[in-house]
PANU-722223 format. One line per 2 residues: number of its first residue (from 1); for each residue x, y, z of N, C-alpha, C. Coordinates in nm, 4 decimals, m for minus. Example, Ala and Ser with C-alpha at 12.3 -4.5 7.8 and 13.67 -1.06 7.14 Angstrom:
1 = 1.3190/m0.5690/0.7800/1.2300/m0.4500/0.7800/1.3200/m0.3300/0.7800  1.2850/m0.2250/0.7080/1.3670/m0.1060/0.7140/1.2900/0.0030/0.7870
END
This chain:
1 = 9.4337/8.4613/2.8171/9.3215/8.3821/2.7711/9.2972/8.2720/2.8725  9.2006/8.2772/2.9512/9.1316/8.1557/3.0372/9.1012/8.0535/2.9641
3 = 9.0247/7.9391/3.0197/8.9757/7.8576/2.9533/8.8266/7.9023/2.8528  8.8636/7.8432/2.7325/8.7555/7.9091/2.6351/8.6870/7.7995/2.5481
5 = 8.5405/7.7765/2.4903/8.5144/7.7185/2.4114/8.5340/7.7896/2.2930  8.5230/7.6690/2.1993/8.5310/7.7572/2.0295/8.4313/7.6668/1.9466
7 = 8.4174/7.7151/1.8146/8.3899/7.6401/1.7004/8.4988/7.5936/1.6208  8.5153/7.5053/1.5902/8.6233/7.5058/1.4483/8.5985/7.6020/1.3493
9 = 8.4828/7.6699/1.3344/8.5181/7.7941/1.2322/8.5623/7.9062/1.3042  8.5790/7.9310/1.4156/8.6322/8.0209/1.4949/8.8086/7.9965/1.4820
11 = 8.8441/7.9601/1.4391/8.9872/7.8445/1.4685/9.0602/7.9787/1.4289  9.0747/8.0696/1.3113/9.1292/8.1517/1.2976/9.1759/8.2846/1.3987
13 = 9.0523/8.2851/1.4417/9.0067/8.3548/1.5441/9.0825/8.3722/1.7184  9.1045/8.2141/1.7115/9.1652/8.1827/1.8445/9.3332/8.1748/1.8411
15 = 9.3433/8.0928/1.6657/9.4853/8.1396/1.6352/9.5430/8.2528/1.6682  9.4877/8.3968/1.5938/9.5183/8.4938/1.6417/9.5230/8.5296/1.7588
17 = 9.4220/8.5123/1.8832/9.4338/8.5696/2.0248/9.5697/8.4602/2.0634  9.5658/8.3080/2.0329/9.6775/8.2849/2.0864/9.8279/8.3330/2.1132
19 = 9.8196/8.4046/1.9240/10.0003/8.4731/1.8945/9.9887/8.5723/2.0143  9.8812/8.6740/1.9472/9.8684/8.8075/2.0408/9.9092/8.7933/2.1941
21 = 9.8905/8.6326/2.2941/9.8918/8.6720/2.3787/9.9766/8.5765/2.4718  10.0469/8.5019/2.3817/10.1679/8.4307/2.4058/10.2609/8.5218/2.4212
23 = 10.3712/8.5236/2.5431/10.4895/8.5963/2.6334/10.6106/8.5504/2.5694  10.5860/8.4641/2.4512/10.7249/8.4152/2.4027/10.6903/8.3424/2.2838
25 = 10.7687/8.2372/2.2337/10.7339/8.1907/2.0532/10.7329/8.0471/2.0781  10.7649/8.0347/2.2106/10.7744/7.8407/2.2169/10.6187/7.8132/2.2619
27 = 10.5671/7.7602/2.1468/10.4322/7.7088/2.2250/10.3925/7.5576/2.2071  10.4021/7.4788/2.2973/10.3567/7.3238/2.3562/10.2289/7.3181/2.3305
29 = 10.1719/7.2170/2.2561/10.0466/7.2055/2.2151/10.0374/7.0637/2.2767  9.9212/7.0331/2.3952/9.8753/6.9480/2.4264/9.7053/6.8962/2.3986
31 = 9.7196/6.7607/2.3881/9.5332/6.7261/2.3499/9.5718/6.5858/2.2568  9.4647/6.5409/2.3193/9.4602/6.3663/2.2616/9.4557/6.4231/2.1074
33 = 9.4486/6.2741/2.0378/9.4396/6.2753/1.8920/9.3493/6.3458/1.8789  9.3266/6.4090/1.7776/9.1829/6.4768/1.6917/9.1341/6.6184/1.7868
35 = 9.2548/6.6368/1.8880/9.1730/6.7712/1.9776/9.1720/6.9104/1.9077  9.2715/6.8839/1.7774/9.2748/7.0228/1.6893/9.4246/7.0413/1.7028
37 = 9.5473/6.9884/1.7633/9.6598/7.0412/1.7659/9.7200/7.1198/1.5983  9.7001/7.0124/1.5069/9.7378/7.0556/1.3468/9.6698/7.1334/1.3253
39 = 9.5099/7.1420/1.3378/9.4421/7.2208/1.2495/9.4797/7.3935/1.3321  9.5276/7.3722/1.4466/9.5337/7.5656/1.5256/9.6809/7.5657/1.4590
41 = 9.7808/7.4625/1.4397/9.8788/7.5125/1.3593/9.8947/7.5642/1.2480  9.7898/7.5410/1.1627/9.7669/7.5232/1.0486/9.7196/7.6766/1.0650
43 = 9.6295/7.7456/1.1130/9.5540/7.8809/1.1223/9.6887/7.9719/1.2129  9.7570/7.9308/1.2817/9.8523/8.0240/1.3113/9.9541/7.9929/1.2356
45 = 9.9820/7.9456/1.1525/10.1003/7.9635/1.0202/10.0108/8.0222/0.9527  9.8357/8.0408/0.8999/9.8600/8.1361/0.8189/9.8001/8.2514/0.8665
47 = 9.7793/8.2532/1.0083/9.7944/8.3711/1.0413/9.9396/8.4871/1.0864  10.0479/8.4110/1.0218/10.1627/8.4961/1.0255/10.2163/8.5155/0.9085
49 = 10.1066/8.4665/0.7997/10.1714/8.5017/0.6982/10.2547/8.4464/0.5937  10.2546/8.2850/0.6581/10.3338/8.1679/0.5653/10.2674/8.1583/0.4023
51 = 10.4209/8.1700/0.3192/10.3961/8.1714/0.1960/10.3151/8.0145/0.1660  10.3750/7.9239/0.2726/10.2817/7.7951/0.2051/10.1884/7.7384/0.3228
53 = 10.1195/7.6467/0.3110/10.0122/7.5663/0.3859/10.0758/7.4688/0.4656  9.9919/7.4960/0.6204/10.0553/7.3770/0.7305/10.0212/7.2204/0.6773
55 = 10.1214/7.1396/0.7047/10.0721/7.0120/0.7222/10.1125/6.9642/0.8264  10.1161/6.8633/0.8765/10.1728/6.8009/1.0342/10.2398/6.6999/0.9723
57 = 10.3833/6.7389/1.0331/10.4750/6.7033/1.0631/10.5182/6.5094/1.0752  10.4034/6.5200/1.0934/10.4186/6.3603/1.1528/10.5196/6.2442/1.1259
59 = 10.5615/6.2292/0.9759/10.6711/6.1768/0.9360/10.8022/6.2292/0.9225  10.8193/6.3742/0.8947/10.9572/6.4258/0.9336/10.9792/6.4763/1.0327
61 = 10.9302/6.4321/1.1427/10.9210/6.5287/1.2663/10.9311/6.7020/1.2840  10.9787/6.7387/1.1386/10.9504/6.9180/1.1324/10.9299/6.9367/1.0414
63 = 10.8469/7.0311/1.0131/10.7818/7.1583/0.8985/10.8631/7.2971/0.9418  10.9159/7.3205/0.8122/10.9276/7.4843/0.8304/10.8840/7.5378/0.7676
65 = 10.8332/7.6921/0.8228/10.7401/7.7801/0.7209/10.7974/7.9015/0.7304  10.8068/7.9551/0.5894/10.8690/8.1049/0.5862/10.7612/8.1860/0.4577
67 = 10.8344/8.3396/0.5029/10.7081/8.4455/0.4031/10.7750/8.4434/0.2776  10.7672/8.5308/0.1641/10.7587/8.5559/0.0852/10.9087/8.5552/0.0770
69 = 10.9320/8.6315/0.1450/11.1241/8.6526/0.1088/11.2094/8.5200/0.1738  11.0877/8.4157/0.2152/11.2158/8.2802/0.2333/11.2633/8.3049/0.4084
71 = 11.2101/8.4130/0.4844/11.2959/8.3875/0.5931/11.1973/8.3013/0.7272  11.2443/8.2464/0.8053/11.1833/8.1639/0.8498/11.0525/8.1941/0.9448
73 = 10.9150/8.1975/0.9775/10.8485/8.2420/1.0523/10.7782/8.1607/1.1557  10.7887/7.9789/1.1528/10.7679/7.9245/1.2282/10.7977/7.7242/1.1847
75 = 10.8607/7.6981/1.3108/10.8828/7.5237/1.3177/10.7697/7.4749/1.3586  10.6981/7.3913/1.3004/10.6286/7.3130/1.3174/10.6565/7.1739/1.3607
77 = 10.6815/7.0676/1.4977/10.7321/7.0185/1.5761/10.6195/6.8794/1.5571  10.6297/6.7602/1.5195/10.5693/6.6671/1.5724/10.6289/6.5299/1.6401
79 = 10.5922/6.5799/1.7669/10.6858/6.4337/1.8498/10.6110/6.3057/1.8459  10.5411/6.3088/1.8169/10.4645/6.1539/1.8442/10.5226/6.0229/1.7987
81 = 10.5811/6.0516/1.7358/10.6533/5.8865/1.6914/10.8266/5.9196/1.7328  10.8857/6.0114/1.8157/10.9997/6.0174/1.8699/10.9992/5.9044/1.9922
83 = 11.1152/5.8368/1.9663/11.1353/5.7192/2.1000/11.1993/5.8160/2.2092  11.2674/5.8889/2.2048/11.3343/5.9521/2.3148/11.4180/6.0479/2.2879
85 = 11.4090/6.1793/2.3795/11.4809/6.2989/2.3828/11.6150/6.2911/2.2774  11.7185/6.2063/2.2611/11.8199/6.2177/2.1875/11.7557/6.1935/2.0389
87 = 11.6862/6.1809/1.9705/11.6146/6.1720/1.8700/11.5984/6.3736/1.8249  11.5448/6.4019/1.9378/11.5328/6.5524/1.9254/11.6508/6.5970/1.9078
89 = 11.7328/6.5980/1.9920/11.8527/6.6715/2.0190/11.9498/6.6060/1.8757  11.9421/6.5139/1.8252/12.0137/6.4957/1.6687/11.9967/6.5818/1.5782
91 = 11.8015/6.5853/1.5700/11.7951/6.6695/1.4991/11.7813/6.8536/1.5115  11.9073/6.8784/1.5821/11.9560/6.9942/1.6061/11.7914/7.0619/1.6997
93 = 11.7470/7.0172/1.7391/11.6194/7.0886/1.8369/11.7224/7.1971/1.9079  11.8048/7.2017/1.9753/11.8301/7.2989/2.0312/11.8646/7.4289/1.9644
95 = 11.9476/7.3981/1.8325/11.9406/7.4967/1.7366/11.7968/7.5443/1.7069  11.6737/7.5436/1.6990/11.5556/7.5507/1.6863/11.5265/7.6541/1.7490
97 = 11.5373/7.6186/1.9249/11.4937/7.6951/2.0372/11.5723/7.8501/2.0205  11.7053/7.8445/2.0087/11.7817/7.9779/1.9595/11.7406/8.0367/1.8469
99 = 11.6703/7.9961/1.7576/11.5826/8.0757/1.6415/11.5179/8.1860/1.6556  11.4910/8.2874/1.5803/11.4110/8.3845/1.6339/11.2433/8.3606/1.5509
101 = 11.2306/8.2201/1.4946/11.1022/8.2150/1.4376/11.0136/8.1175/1.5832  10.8797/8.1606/1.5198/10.7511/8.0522/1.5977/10.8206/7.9073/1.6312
103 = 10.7830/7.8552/1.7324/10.8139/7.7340/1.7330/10.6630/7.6149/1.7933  10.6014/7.5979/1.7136/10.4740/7.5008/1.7365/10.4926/7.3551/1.7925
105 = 10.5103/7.2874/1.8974/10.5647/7.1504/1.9079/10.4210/7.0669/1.9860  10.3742/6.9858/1.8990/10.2882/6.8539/1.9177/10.3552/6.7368/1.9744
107 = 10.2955/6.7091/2.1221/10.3517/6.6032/2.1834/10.4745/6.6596/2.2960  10.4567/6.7602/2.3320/10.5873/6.8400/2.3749/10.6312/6.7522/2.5135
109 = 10.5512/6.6683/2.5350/10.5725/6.5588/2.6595/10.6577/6.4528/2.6508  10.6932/6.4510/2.5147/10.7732/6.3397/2.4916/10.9342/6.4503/2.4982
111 = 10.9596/6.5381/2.5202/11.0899/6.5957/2.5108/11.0770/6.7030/2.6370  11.0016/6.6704/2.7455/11.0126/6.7707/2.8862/11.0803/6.8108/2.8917
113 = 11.2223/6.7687/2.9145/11.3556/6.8145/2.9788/11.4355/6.9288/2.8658  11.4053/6.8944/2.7485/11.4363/6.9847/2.6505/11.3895/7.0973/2.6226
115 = 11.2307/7.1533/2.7072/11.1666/7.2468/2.6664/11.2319/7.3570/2.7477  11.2337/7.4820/2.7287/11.2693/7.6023/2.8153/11.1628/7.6481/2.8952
117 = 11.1907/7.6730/3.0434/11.0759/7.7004/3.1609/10.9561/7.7678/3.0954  11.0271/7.8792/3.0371/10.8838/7.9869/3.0046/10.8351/7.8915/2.8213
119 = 10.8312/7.7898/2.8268/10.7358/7.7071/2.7275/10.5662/7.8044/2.7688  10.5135/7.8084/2.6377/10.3684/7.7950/2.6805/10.2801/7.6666/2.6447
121 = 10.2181/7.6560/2.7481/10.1075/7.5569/2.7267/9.9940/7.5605/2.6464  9.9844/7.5143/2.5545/9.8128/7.5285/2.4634/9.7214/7.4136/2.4926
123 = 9.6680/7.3748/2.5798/9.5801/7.2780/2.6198/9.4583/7.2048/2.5255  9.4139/7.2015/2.4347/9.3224/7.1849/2.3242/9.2480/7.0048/2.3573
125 = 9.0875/7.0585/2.4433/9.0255/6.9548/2.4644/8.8965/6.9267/2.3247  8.8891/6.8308/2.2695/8.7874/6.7536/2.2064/8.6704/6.8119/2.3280
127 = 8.5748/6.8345/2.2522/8.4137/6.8406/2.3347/8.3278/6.7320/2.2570  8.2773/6.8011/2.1309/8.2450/6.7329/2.0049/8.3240/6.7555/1.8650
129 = 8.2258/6.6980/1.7743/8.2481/6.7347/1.6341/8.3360/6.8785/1.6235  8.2531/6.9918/1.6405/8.2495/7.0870/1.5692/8.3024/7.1963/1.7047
131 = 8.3531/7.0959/1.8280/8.3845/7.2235/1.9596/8.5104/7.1502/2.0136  8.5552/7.2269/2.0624/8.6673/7.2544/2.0859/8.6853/7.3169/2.1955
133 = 8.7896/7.3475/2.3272/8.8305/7.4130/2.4258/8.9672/7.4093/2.4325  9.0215/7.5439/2.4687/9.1618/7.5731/2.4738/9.2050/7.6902/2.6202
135 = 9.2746/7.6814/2.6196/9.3650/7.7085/2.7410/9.4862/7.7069/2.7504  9.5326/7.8335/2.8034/9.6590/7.8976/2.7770/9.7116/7.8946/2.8893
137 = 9.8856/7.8162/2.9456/9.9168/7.8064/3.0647/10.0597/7.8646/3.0572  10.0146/7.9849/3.1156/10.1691/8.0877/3.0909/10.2370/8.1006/3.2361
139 = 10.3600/8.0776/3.2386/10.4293/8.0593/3.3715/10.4587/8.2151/3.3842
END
């Protein structure tokens, strides 16, 4: 996936091409406030099928979401109010990365050194209201 515009009603839409075409499950979501980081989380948890509804993370620094039978299908990651990498690493982040579920992380700049090379990049620029641009940076 190149660089692409969207609609926010497309959001489902792009969720899906994202899973489809991500090389791995760690995906780094970058974009100022309000660029859509929660709301594409929110459409790729339920585009895999999560028994419950995304919210962001923001005060417990993780969401987990699992299907029907309880097993896990994706971490939902919000760094923004983390002071520094050992904050992550307490809360077992590295156990995370060895998971075999999704791993969604907002703010993934605040924990560089912790991410694994083949991270993907989700780039998500504000245009307006109702648009959106995303971009996929696969090493």
């Amino acid at each position: 996936m190149s660089k692409r515009t969207f609609q926010l009603k497309e959001i489902h839409e792009i969720a899906k091409t994202v899973l489809q075409k991500a090389p791995n499950k760690v995906l780094c979501l970058y974009g100022e406030m309000g660029a859509g980081k929660t709301t594409l989380v929110k459409a790729m948890v339920k585009e895999l099928g999560a028994a419950d509804v995304a919210n962001s993370p923001t005060f417990g620094l993780v969401n987990e979401y699992s299907d029907k039978n309880n097993t896990p299908l994706a971490y939902h990651f919000d760094f923004y109010r983390l002071n520094d990498e050992m904050e992550a690493l307490d809360m077992g982040f590295d156990d995370y990365l060895n998971s075999d579920a999704w791993l969604f992380i907002e703010w993934p700049d605040k924990i560089s050194s912790l991410l694994p090379e083949d991270a993907v990049g989700v780039f998500l620029h504000f245009i307006d209201e109702n648009t959106r641009s995303i971009e996929l940076n696969i090493s």
